[in-house]
C-alpha positions, 0 to 999 in steps of 0.5 A: 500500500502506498499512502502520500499527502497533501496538506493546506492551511488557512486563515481568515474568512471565505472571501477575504482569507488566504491559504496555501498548499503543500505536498508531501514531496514537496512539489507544491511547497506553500502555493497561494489560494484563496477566494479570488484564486478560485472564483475571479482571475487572481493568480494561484491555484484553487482546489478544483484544478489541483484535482483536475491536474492529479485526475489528468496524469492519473489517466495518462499514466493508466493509459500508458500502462495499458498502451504498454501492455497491449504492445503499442510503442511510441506512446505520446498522450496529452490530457486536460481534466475539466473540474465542473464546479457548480452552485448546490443550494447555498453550497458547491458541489463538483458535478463534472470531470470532463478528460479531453486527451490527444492521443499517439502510438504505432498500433490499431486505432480503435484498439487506443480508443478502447483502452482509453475508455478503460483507463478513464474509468479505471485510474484511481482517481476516476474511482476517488471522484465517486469514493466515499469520504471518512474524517478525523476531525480535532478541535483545539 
């Protein structure tokens, strides 16, 4: 089993407080977001495109794999995860993750296709967007 970690901090309300993101290995080491990151044109980053990011290379490593076991070669894939965030009553909730990817390789066509559709419904984080969520929660 393998078990790796994001963290994030925050401070202030909604709309006016900022947090930032960090990874385990350190990729992301202190990444800005905040309210504006993720509803208005401030740079940064927000939630639903660090979930977009790790769906896209998820799917792309499951399909290489898939790729390679079918015996295609020169494997080249190109893929973008578009995180639908929408209004929930007084809430959000993600409705959609739409994967848009460019595909190559020395093999069959509709062979690539199927296998496609297998890792897009096959990589683990294809399964996490329909996992169930458990907490430990601490107040302090």
């Amino acid at each position: 089993m393998v078990t790796r970690s994001g963290s994030a901090t925050w401070q202030g309300g909604l709309k006016d407080g900022t947090g930032t993101v960090s990874t385990q290995s350190g990729a992301l080491d202190g990444l800005s977001y905040g309210f504006n990151k993720r509803f208005g044109e401030e740079p940064g980053t927000n939630p639903e495109e660090l979930v977009g990011a790790a769906h896209a290379a998820c799917f792309s490593m499951a399909l290489s794999n898939m790729l390679s076991e079918a015996g295609i070669g020169n494997i080249d894939i190109k893929t973008t995860s578009r995180i639908t965030l929408d209004k929930d009553g007084d809430g959000f909730t993600v409705t959609k993750a739409h994967l848009v990817t460019q595909i190559s390789g020395d093999g069959d066509k509709a062979q690539i296709e199927e296998l496609a559709q297998k890792a897009k419904a096959g990589c683990p984080i294809s399964k996490l967007l329909n996992a169930e969520v458990t907490m430990d929660a601490t107040v302090a």
